[in-house]
ZADO-1210 file (C-alpha; in nm, 4 decimals, padded with zeros to 6 digits):
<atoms>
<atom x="08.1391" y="-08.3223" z="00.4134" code="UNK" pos="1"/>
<atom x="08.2505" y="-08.5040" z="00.1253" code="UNK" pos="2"/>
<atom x="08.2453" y="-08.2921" z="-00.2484" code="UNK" pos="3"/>
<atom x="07.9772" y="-08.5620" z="-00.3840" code="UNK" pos="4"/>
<atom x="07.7305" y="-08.5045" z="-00.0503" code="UNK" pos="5"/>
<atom x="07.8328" y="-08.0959" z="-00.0732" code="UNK" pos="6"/>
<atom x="07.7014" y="-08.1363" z="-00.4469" code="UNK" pos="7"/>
<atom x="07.3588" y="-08.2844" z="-00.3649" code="UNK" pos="8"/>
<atom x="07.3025" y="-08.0392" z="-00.0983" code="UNK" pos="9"/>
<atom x="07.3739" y="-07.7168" z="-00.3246" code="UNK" pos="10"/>
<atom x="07.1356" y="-07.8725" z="-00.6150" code="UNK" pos="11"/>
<atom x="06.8706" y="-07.9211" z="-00.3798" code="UNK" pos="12"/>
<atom x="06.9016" y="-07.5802" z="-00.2535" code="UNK" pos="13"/>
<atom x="06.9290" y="-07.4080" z="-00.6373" code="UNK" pos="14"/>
<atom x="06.5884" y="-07.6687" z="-00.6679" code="UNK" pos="15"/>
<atom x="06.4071" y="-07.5291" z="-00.4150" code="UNK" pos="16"/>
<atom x="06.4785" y="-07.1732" z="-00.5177" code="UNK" pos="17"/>
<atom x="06.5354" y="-06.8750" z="-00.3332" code="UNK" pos="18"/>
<atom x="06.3524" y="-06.8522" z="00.0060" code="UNK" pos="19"/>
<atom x="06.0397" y="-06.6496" z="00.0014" code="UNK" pos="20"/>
<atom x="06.0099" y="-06.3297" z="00.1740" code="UNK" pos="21"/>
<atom x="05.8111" y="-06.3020" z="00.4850" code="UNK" pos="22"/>
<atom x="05.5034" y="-06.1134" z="00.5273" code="UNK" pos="23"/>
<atom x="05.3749" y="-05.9296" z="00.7952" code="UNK" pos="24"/>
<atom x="05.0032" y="-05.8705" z="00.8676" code="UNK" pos="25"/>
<atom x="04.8982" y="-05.6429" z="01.1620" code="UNK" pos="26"/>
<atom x="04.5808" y="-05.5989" z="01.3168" code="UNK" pos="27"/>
<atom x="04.4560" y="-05.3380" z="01.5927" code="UNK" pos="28"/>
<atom x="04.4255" y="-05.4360" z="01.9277" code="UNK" pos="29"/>
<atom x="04.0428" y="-05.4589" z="01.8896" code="UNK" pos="30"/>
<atom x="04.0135" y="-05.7321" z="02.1686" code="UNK" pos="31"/>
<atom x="04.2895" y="-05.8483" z="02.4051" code="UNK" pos="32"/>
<atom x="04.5843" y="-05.9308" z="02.2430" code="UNK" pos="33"/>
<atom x="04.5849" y="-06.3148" z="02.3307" code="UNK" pos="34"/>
<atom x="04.2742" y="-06.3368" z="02.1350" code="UNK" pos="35"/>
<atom x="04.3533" y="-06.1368" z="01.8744" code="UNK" pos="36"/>
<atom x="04.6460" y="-06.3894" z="01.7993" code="UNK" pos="37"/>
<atom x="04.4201" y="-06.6904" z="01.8530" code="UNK" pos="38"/>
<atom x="04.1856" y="-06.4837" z="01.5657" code="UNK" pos="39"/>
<atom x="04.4148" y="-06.4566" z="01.3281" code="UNK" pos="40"/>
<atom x="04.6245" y="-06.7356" z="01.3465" code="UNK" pos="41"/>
<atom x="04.4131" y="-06.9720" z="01.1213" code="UNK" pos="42"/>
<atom x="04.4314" y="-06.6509" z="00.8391" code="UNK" pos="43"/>
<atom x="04.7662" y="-06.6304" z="00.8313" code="UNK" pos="44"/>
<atom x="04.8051" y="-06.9864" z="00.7883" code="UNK" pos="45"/>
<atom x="04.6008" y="-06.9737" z="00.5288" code="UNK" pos="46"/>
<atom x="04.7485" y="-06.6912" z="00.3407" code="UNK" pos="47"/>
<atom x="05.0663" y="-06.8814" z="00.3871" code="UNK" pos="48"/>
<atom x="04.9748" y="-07.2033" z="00.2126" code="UNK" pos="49"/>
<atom x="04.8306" y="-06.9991" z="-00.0833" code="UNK" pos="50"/>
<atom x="05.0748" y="-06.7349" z="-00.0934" code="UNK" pos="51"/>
<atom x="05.3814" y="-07.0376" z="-00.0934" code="UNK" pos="52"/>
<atom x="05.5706" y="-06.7843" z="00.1508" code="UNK" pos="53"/>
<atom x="05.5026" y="-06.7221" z="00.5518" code="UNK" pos="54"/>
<atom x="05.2362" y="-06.4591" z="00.7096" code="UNK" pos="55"/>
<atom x="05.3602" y="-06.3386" z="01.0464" code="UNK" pos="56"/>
<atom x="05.0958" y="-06.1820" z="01.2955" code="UNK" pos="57"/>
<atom x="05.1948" y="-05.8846" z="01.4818" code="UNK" pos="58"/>
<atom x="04.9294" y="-05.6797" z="01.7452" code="UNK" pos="59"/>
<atom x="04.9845" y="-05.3249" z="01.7180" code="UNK" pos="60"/>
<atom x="05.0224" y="-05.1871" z="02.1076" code="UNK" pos="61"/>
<atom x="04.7080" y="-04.9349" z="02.0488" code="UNK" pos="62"/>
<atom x="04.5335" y="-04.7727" z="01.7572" code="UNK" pos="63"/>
<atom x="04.7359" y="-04.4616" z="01.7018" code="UNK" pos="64"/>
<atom x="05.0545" y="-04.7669" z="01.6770" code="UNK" pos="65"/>
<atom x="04.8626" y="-04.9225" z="01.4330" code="UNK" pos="66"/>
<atom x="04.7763" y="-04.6421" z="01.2256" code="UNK" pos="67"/>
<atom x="05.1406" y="-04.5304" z="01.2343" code="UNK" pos="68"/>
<atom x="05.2948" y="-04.8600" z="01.1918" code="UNK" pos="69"/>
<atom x="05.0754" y="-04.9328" z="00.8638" code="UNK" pos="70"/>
<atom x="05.1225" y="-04.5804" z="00.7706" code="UNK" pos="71"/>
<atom x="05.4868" y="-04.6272" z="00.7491" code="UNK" pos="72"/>
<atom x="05.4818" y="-05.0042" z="00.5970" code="UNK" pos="73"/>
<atom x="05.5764" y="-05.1575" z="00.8851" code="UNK" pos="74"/>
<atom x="05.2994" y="-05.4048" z="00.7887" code="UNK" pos="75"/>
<atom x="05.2918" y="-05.6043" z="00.4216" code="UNK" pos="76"/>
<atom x="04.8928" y="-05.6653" z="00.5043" code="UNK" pos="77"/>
<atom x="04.7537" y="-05.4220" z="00.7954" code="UNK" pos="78"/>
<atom x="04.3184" y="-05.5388" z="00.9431" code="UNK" pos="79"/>
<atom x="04.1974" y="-05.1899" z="01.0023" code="UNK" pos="80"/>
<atom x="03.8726" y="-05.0865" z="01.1316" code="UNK" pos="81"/>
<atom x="03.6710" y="-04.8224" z="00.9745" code="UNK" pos="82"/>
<atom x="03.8032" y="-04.5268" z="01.1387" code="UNK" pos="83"/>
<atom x="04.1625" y="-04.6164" z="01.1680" code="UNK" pos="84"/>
<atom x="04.1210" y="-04.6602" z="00.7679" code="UNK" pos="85"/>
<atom x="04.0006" y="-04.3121" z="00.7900" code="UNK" pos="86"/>
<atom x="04.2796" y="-04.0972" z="00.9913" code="UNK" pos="87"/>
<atom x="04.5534" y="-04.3910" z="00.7818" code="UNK" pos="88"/>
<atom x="04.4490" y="-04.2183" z="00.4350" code="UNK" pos="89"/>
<atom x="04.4281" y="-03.8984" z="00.6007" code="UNK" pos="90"/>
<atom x="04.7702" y="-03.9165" z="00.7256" code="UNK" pos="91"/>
<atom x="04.9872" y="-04.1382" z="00.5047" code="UNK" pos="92"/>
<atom x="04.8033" y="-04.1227" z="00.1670" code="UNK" pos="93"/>
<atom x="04.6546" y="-04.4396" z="-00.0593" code="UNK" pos="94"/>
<atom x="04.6886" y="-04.7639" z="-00.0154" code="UNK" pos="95"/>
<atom x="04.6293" y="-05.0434" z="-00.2355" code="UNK" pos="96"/>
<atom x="04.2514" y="-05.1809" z="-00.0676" code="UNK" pos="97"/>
<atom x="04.2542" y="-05.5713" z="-00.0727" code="UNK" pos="98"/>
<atom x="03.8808" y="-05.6517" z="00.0977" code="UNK" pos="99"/>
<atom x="03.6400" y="-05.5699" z="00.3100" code="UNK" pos="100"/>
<atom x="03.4574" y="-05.8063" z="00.5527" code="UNK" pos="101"/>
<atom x="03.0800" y="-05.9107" z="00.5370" code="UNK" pos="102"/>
<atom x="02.8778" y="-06.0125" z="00.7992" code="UNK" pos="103"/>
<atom x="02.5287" y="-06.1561" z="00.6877" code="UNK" pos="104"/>
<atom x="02.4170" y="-06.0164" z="00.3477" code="UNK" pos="105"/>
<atom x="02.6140" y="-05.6728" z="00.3280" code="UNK" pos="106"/>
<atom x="02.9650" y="-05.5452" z="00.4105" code="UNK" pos="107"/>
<atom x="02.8612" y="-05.3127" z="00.6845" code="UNK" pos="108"/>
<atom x="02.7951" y="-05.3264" z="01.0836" code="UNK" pos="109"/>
<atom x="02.6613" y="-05.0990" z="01.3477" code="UNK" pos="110"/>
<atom x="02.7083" y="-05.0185" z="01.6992" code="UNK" pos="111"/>
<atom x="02.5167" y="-05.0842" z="01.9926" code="UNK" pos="112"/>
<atom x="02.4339" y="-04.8517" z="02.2968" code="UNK" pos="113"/>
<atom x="02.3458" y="-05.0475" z="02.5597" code="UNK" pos="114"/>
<atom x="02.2880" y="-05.0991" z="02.9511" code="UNK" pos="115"/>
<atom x="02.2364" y="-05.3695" z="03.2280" code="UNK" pos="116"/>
<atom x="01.9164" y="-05.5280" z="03.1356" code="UNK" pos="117"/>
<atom x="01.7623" y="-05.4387" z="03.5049" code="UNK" pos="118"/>
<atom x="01.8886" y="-05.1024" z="03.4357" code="UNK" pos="119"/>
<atom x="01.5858" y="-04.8468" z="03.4268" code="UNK" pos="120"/>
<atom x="01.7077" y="-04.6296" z="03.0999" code="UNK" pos="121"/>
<atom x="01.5259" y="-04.6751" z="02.8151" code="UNK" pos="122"/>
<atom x="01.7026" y="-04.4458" z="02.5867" code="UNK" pos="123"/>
<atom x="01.9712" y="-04.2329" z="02.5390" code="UNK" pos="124"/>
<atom x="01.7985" y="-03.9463" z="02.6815" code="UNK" pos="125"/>
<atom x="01.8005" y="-04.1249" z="03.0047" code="UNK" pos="126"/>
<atom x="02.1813" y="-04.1798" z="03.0046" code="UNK" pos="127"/>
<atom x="02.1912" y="-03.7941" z="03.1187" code="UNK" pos="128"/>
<atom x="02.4000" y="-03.7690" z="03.4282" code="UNK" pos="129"/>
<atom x="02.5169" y="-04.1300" z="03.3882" code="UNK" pos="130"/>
<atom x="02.8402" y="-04.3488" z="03.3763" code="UNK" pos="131"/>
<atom x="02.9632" y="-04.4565" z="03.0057" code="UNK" pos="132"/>
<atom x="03.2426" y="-04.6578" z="02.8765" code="UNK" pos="133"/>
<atom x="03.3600" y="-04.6051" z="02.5857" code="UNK" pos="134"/>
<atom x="03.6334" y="-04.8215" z="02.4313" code="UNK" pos="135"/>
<atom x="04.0166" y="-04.6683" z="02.2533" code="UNK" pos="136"/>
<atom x="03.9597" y="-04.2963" z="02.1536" code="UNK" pos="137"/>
<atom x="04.0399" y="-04.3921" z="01.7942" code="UNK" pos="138"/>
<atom x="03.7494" y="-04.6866" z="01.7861" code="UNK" pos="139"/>
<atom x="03.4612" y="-04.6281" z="01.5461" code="UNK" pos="140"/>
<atom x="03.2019" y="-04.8056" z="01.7002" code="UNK" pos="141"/>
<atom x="03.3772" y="-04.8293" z="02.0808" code="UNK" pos="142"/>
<atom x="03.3587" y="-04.4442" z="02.0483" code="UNK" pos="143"/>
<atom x="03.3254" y="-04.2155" z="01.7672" code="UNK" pos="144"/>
<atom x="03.0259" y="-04.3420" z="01.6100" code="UNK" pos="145"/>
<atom x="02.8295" y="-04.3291" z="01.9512" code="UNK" pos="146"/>
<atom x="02.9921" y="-04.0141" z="02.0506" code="UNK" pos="147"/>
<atom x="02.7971" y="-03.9287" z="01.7131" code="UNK" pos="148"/>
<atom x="02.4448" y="-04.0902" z="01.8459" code="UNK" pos="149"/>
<atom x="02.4862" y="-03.8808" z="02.1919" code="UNK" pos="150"/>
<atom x="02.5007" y="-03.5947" z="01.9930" code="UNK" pos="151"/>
<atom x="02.2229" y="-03.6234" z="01.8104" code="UNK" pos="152"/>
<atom x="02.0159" y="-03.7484" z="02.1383" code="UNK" pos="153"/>
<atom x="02.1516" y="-03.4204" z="02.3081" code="UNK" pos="154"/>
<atom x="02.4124" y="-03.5769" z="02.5665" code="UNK" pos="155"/>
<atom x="02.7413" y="-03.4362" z="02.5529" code="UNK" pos="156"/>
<atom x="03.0033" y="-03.5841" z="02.7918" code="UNK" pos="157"/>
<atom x="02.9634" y="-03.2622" z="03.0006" code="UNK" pos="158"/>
<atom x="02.6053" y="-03.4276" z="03.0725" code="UNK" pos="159"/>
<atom x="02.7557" y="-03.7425" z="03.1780" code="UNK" pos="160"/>
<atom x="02.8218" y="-03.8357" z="03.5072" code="UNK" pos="161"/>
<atom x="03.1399" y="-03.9495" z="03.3900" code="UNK" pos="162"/>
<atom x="03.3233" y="-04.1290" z="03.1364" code="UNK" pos="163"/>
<atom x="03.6409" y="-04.3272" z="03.0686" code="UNK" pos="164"/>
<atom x="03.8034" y="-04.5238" z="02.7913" code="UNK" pos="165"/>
<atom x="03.8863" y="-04.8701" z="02.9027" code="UNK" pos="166"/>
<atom x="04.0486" y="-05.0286" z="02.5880" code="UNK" pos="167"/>
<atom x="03.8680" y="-05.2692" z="02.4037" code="UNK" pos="168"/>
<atom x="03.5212" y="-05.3838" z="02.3246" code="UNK" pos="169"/>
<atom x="03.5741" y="-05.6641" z="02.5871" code="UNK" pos="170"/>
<atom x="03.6504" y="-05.4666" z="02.8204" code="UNK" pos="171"/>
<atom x="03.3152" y="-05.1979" z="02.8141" code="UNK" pos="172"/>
<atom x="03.0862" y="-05.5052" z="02.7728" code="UNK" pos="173"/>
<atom x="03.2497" y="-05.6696" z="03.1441" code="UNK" pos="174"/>
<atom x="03.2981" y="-05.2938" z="03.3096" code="UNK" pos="175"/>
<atom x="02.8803" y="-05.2450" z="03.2466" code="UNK" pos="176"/>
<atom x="02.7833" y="-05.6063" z="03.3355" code="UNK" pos="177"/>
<atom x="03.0154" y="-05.5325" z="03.6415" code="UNK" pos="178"/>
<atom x="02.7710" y="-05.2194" z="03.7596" code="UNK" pos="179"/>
<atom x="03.1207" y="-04.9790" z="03.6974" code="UNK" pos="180"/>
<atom x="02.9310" y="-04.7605" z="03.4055" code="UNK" pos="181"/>
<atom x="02.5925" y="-04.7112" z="03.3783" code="UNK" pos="182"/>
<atom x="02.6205" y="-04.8023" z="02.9426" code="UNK" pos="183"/>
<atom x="02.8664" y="-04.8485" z="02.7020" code="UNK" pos="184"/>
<atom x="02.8984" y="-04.9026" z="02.3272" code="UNK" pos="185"/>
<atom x="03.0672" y="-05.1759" z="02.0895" code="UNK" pos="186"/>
<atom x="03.0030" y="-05.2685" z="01.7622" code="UNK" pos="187"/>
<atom x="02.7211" y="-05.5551" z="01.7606" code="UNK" pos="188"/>
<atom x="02.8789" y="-05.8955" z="01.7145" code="UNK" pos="189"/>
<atom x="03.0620" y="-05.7876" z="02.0715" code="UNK" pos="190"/>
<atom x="02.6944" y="-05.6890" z="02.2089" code="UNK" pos="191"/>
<atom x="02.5558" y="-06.0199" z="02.1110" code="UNK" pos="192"/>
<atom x="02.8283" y="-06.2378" z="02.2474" code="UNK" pos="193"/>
<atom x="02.7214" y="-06.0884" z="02.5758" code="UNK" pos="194"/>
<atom x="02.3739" y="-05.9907" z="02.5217" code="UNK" pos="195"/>
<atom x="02.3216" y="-06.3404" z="02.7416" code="UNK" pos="196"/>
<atom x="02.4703" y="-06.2144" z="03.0296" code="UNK" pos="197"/>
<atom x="02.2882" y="-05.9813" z="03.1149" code="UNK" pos="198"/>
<atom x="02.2977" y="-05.6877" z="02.8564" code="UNK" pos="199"/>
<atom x="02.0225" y="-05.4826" z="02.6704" code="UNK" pos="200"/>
<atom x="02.0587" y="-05.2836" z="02.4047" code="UNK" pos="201"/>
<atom x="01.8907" y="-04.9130" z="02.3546" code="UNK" pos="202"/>
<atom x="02.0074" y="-04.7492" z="02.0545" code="UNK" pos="203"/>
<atom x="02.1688" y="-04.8951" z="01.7070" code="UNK" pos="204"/>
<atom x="02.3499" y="-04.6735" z="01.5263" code="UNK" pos="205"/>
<atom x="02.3330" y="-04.6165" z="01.1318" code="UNK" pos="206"/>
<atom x="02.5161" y="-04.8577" z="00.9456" code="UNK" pos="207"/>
<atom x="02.8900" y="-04.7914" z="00.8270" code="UNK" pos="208"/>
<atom x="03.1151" y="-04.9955" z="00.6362" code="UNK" pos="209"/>
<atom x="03.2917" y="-05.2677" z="00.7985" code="UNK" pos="210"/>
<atom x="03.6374" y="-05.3681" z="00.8929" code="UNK" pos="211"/>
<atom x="03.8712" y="-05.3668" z="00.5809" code="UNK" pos="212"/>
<atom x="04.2402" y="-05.5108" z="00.4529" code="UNK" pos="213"/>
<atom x="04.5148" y="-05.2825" z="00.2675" code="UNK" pos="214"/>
<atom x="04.8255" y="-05.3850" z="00.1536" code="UNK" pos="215"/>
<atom x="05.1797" y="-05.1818" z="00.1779" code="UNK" pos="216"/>
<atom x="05.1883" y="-04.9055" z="-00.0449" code="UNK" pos="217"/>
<atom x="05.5722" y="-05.0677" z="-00.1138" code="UNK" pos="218"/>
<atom x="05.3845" y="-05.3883" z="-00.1821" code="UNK" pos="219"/>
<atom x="05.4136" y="-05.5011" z="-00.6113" code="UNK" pos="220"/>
<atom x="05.1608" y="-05.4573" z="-00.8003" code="UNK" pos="221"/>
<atom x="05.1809" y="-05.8410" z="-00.8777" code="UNK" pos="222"/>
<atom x="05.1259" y="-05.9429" z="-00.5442" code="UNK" pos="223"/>
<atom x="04.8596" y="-05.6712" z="-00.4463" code="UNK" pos="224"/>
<atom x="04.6247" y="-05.8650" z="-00.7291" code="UNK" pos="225"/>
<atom x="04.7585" y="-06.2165" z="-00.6485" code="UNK" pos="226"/>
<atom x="04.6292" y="-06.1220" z="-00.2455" code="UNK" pos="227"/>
<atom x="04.3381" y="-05.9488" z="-00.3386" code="UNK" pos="228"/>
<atom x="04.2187" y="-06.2358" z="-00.5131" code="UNK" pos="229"/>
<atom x="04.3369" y="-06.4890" z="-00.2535" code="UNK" pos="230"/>
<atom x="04.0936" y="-06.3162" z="00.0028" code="UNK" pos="231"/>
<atom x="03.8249" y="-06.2485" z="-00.2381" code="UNK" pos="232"/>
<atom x="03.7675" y="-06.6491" z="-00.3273" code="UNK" pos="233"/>
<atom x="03.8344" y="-06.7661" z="00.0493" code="UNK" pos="234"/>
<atom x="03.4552" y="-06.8168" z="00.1146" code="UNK" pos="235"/>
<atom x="03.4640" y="-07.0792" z="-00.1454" code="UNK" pos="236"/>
<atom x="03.7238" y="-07.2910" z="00.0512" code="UNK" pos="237"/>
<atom x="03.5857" y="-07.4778" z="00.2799" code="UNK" pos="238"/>
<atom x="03.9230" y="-07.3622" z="00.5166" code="UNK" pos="239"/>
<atom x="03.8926" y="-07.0158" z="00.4180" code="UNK" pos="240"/>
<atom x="03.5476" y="-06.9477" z="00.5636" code="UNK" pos="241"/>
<atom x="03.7213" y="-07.1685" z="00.8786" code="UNK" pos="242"/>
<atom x="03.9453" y="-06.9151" z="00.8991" code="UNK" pos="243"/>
<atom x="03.7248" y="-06.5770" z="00.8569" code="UNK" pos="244"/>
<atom x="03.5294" y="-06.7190" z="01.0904" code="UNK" pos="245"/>
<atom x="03.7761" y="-06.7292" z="01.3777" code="UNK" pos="246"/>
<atom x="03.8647" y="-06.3669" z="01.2991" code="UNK" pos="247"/>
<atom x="03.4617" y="-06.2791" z="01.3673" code="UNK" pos="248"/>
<atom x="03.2127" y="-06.5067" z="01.4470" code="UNK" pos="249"/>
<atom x="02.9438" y="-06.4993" z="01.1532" code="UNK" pos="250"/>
<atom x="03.2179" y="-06.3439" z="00.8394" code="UNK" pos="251"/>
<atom x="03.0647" y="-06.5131" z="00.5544" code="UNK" pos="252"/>
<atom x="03.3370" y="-06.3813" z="00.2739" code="UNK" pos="253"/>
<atom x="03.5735" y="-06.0845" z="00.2032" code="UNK" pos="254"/>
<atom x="03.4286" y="-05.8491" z="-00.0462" code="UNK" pos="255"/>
<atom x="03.5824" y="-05.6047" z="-00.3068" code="UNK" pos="256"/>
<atom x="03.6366" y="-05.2477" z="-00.1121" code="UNK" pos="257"/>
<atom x="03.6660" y="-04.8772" z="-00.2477" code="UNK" pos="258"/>
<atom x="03.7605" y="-04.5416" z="-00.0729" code="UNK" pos="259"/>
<atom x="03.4196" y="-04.4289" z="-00.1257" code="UNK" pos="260"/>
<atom x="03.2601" y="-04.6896" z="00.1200" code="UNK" pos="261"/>
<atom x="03.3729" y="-04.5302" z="00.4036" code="UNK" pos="262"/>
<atom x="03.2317" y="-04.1275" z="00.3011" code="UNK" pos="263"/>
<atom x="02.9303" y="-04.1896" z="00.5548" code="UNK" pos="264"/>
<atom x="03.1679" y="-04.2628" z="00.8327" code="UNK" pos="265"/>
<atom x="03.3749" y="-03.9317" z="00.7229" code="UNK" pos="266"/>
<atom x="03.0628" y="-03.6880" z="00.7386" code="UNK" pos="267"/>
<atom x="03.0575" y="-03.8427" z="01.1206" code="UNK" pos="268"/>
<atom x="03.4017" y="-03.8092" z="01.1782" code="UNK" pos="269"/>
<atom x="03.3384" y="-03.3899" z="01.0432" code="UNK" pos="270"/>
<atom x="03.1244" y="-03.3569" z="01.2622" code="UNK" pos="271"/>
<atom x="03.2877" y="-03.4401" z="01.5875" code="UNK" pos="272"/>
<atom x="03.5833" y="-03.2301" z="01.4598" code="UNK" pos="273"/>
<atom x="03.3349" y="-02.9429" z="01.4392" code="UNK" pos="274"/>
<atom x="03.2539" y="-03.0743" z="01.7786" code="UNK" pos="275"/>
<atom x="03.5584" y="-03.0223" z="01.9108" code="UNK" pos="276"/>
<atom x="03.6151" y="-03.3940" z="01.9542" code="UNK" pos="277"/>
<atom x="03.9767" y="-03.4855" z="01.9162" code="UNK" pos="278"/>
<atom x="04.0810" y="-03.8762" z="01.9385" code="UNK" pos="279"/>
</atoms>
């Protein structure tokens, strides 16, 4: 290379300035991993172009790797669902909170208790001496929120005929339609993407607040705000809401979060501790 062409190359380079920094945002395996990557892909494209430096997408291999991967900033950004937030804060302390999702008019969702729609239980009294599916140990509507409900309807698992954890939400909605449980439990917008099929529901459980972002607690102030503010004004983007809506069908916007939104889910999580339930 000539000096003149080795000239123009290094100004361009001091132009451009120094490369930015990649980011990593994880997210639980909540549904299979392939579509957890299809999900998220269009958000961390987004964040990208706004953030002028690359978003990276990594699938934690289970919840307890996800809570222990964002607990020890493996993750710049870390999706976490209600729960997970939970045992992370337990655990591994603060974390700078960037936004919660909303689905219709308020940032919460529910879980749904249901069975085959030919199936003769009405309620969850009538799930005594029956076949559940629940969905990862650490899930707060796949199982710790309707571990809650059964509770309070008087099954315990020893009343069941049986019971297994099969994964994710995907998973409980196919092993009931398949006749391998009697009911199962996922948090609603799951329920209704299969209500078609074949799927009725027989208990709703109180509402708690939904799925949430949190940044690395090794993450700068300055870039905590610039984020937070980033997600917060997505739903006035025409391909922000695009891309909240491929993460879960019907996300209108990202809304500002607090600690104290999730203290209804931690009386229920007391609870099963006083249980005896361990996830």
């Amino acid at each position: 290379m000539s000096r003149h062409i080795w000239l123009i190359a290094l100004t361009a380079l001091w132009l451009s300035g120094p490369a930015q920094a990649e980011l990593v945002l994880g997210v639980h395996p909540f549904k299979p991993a392939t579509r957890v990557v299809d999900a998220f892909a269009p958000l961390t494209q987004y964040l990208s172009n706004k953030l002028g430096q690359p978003v990276t997408l990594r699938v934690s291999q289970d919840y307890q790797a996800h809570i222990d991967a964002t607990g020890q900033n493996a993750y710049d950004i870390a999706y976490l669902g209600p729960s997970l937030y939970v045992k992370l804060r337990d655990a591994h302390g603060e974390r700078p909170l960037l936004a919660r999702q909303r689905i219709g008019d308020k940032p919460v969702f529910h879980s749904k208790i249901f069975v085959r729609a030919d199936s003769p239980v009405k309620d969850l009294a009538g799930l005594d001496g029956k076949r559940f599916a629940f969905g990862d140990p650490k899930s707060t509507m796949g199982h710790l929120v309707p571990r809650y409900q059964l509770w309070q309807a008087g099954i315990t698992v020893d009343r069941l005929a049986g019971y297994r954890f099969v994964g994710d939400h995907v998973n409980i909605a196919l092993g009931v339609l398949a006749g391998e449980f009697d009911a199962g439990a996922v948090k609603e917008d799951v329920f209704y993407q299969y209500e078609k099929r074949g799927l009725r529901a027989i208990a709703t459980s109180a509402p708690m607040s939904d799925h949430l972002f949190v940044a690395s607690s090794t993450m700068s102030p300055a870039l905590v705000s610039k984020l937070r503010g980033i997600m917060l004004a997505m739903h006035r983007d025409p391909k922000g809401r695009e891309a909240l809506q491929a993460v879960t069908a019907g996300i209108n916007a990202l809304v500002p979060v607090q600690d104290s939104d999730y203290d209804s889910l931690r009386a229920v999580l007391k609870k099963l501790h006083e249980l005896g339930v361990r996830d």
